[in-house]
Structure formats: C-alpha cells, structure tokens
C-alpha positions in Angstrom: 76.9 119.0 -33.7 79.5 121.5 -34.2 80.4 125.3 -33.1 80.1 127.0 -36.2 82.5 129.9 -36.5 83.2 132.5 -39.2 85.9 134.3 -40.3 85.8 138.1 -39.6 88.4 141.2 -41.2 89.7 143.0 -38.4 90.3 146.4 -38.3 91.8 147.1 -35.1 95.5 149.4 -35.7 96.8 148.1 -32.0 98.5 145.7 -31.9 99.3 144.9 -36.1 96.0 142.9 -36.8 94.9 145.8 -39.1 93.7 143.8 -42.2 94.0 140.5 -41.4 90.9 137.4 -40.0 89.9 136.1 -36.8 87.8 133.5 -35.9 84.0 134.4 -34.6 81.8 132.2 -33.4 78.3 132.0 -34.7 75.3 131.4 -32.8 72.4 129.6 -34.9 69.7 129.2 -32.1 68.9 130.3 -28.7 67.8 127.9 -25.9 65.7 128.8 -23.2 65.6 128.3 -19.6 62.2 126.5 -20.5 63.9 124.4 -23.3 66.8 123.5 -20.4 63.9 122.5 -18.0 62.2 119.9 -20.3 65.4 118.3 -21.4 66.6 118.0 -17.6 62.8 116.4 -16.9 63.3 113.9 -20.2 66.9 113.0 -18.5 66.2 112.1 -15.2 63.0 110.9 -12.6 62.6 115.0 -11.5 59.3 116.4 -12.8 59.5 119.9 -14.9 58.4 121.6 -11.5 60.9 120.4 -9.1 63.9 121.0 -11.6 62.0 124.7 -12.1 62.5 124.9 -8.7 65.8 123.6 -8.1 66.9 126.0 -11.0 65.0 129.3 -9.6 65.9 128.7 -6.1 69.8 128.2 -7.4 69.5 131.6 -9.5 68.4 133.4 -5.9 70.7 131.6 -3.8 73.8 132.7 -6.7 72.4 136.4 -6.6 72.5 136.8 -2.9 75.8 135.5 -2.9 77.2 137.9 -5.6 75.5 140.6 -4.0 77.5 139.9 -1.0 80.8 140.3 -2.9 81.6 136.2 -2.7 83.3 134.5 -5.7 80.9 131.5 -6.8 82.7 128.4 -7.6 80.2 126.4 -10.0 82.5 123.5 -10.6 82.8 122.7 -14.7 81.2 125.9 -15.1 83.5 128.5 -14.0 83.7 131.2 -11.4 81.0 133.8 -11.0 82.4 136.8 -9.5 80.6 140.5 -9.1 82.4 143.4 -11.5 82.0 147.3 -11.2 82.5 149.9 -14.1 83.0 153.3 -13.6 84.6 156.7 -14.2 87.9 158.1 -13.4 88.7 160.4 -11.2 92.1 162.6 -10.5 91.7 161.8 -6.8 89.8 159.3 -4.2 88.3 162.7 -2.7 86.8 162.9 -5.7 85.3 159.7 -6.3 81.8 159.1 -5.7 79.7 156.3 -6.2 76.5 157.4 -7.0 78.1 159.2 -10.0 81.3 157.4 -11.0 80.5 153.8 -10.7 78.1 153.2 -13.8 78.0 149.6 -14.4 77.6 146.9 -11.7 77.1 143.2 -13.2 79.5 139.9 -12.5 81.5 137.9 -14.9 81.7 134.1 -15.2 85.5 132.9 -15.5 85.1 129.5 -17.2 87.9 126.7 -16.2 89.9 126.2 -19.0 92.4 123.0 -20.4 95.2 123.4 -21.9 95.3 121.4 -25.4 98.2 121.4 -28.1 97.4 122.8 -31.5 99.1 122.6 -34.8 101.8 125.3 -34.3 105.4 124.3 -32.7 105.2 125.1 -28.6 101.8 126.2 -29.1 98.6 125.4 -26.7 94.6 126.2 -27.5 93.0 126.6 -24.2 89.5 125.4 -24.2 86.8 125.6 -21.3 86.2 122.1 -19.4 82.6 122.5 -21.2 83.7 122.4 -24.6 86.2 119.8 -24.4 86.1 117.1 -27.3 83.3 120.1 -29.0 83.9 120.2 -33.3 84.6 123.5 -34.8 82.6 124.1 -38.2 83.8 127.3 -40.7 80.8 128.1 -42.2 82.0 129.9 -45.2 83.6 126.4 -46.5 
C-alpha cells in the first residue's frame, strides 16, 4: 500500500507560488473506530469488548486531560495539546471570553524524523508513523 498524492495548481500570491504544483495527499477510504476495533481483536488474545473498552476509556481519560490544559504525550503518535481561536481586540480590557474566543479544539503535533531527499543539503521530515510508507502520484 501506498499514500497516493496528487498534484494541485496553487494560487496563493504570498510567498511566489502563484502558478506553480504542490503535492496533496488523497484519501481513498475511511476507517472506523469499529473497523480499528476488529483488527486490534484479529491481532492479539483481547476480545472486541475489552479493546472497545480500553479504547473508550483512553478517549475519556485524553479528554479530561486536555480539558485541564495538559500536553498529552502519546509516544509514536505525537503530542495532543488544547488550542483556542478567537478575536482581536485593541486592549485586554477589552477582551472577553464569551465573545472573543470562538473556537476551542486541541491539535496533535506528530514526532517527526528527519530523512535526506534528492536535493543538495536538503531533508524531508516525516512523522515516526509513516516512516518506510510509499508515495503513489496518481495522475501517472
């Protein structure tokens, strides 16, 4: 198996990339937490309820956590951490949370390797999940 990616026009002015590709990754399917369940089952002596479980009472355990403002460490997986969005304002007199904050979510910071590429001096950084993955154009 392969990540398939595809090349896309860009047509951002900043920055001079106006006109010219970049690579996009395409998704083909979508797995689900069920799908994930089964396949942990077939791999190992847990039974489809204990590694549901396992999984809901790690989803709880990570969301009380985040809610608390603590930085998850999830080893290969990255770093969960809790983000804010919001407004600006021209003073913190100003600033209220109820109206300027507007989006309150967390972001995962996956752990990334550095790997040399093609170009002279250059590296490709690529998360300690994907290492060793194949990249497939799909326009070839």
């Amino acid at each position: 198996m392969a990540i398939n990616y595809t090349l896309k026009k860009s047509y951002m002015k900043a920055g001079g990339s106006d006109g010219k590709y970049y690579p996009k990754a395409v998704t083909l399917q979508r797995v689900t937490m069920e799908q994930i369940e089964r396949e942990i089952e077939h791999n190992c002596s847990a039974k489809i309820s204990d590694v549901r479980l396992v999984l809901t009472e790690l989803n709880e355990v990570i969301a009380r956590h985040l809610k608390d403002g603590c930085r998850i460490d999830l080893g290969s997986l990255g770093i969960l951490h809790p983000t804010i969005q919001g407004s600006c304002v021209d003073s913190p007199e100003d600033f209220s949370p109820r109206t300027h904050i507007n989006k309150v979510t967390y972001t995962l910071k996956p752990r990334y390797r550095r790997q040399p590429t093609d170009g002279p001096g250059k590296v490709r950084l690529v998360s300690d999940l994907l290492e060793g993955c194949q990249l497939k154009r799909m326009d070839e």
